[in-house]
LOTORLO-595623 format. One record per residue (C-alpha): residue in one letter; x, z, y. Coordinates in steps of 0.1 Angstrom, whole numbers, padded with zeros to 4 digits, always signed. Layout:
BEGIN
AXZY/...
This chain:
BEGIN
X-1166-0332-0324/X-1190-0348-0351/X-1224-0326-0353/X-1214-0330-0394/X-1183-0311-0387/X-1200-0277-0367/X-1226-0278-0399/X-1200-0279-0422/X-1183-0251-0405/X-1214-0231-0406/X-1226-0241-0438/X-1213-0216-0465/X-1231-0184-0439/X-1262-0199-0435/X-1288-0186-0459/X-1321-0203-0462/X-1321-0206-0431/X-1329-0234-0402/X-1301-0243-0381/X-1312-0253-0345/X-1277-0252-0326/X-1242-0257-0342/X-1211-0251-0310/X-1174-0257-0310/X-1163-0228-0282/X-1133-0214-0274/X-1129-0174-0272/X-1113-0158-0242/X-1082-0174-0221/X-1091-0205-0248/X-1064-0198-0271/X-1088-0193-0302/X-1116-0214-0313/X-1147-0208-0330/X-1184-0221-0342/X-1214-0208-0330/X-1244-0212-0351/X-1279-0202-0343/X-1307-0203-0370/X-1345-0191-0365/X-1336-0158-0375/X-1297-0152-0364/X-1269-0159-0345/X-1233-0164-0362/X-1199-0169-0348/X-1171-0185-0373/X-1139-0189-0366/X-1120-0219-0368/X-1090-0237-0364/X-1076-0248-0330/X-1072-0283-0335/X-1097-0294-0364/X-1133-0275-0371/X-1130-0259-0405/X-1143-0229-0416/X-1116-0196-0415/X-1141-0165-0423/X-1168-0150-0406/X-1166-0131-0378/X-1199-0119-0371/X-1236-0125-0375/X-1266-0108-0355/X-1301-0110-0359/X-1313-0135-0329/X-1335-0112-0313/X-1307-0086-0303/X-1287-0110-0291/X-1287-0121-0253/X-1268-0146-0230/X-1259-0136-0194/X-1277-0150-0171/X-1265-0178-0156/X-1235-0197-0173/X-1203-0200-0148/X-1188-0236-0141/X-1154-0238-0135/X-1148-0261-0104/X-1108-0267-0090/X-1108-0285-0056/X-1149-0288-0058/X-1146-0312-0095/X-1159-0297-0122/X-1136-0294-0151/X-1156-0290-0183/X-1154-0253-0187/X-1183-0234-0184/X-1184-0199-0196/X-1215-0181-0212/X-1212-0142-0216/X-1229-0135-0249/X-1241-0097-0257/X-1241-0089-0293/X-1265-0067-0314/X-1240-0035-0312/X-1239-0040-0274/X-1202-0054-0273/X-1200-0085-0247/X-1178-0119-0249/X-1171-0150-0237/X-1175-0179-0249/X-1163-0215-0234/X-1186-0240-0250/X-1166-0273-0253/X-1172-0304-0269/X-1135-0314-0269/X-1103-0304-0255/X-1097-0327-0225/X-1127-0315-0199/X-1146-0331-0174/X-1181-0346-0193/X-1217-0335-0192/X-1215-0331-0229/X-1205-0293-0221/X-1234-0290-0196/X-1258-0296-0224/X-1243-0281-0250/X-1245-0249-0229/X-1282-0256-0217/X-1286-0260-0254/X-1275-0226-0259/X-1296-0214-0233/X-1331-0229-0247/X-1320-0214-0283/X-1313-0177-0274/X-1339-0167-0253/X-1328-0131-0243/X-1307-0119-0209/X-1288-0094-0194/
């Protein structure tokens, strides 16, 4: 995924606002896909479609600071390899929990997931 296309994605919800992180993620068993946006003052989820990033409606925004990641992000490893998913619980402003699989494409297997999840991390700074 081009950096252009997550922005683009993000674009028409972002006020005058900075964006630090743009994600492409995948929601639950990974049948639905989505962009996660953080700014310096919130965090936004957008969905998208499954096989190209395009903007379908937003699905929530939270103010950064009630937001919180879980804390520690869970690899998925089959016969000890890892295979490119790693899931992040995220905790929104109302209390309601998710998770999110962080993916830079479909086919698995690169570090580019690894940082785009410690990317994540660094952004968001609260836990649960």
């Amino acid at each position: 995924m081009i950096d252009s296309e997550l922005k683009r994605a993000l674009h028409a919800h972002v006020r005058k606002e900075t964006l630090k992180v743009a994600l492409s993620g995948y929601l639950g068993a990974g049948f639905r896909r989505a962009v996660l946006g953080v700014t310096d003052r919130r965090v936004l989820l957008v969905r998208s479609a499954y096989w190209s990033i395009s903007d379908k409606g937003l699905l929530w925004a939270d103010p950064l600071d009630e937001v919180a990641l879980g804390g520690r992000p869970n690899e998925l490893h089959m016969n000890g390899a890892y295979t490119g998913n790693t899931y992040v619980r995220i905790r929104r402003a109302d209390g309601s929990a998710f998770r999110l699989n962080p993916r830079t494409s479909f086919i698995g297997g690169s570090d580019d997931t690894r940082r785009s999840v410690e990317t994540l991390y660094s952004s968001v700074k609260g836990r649960f």
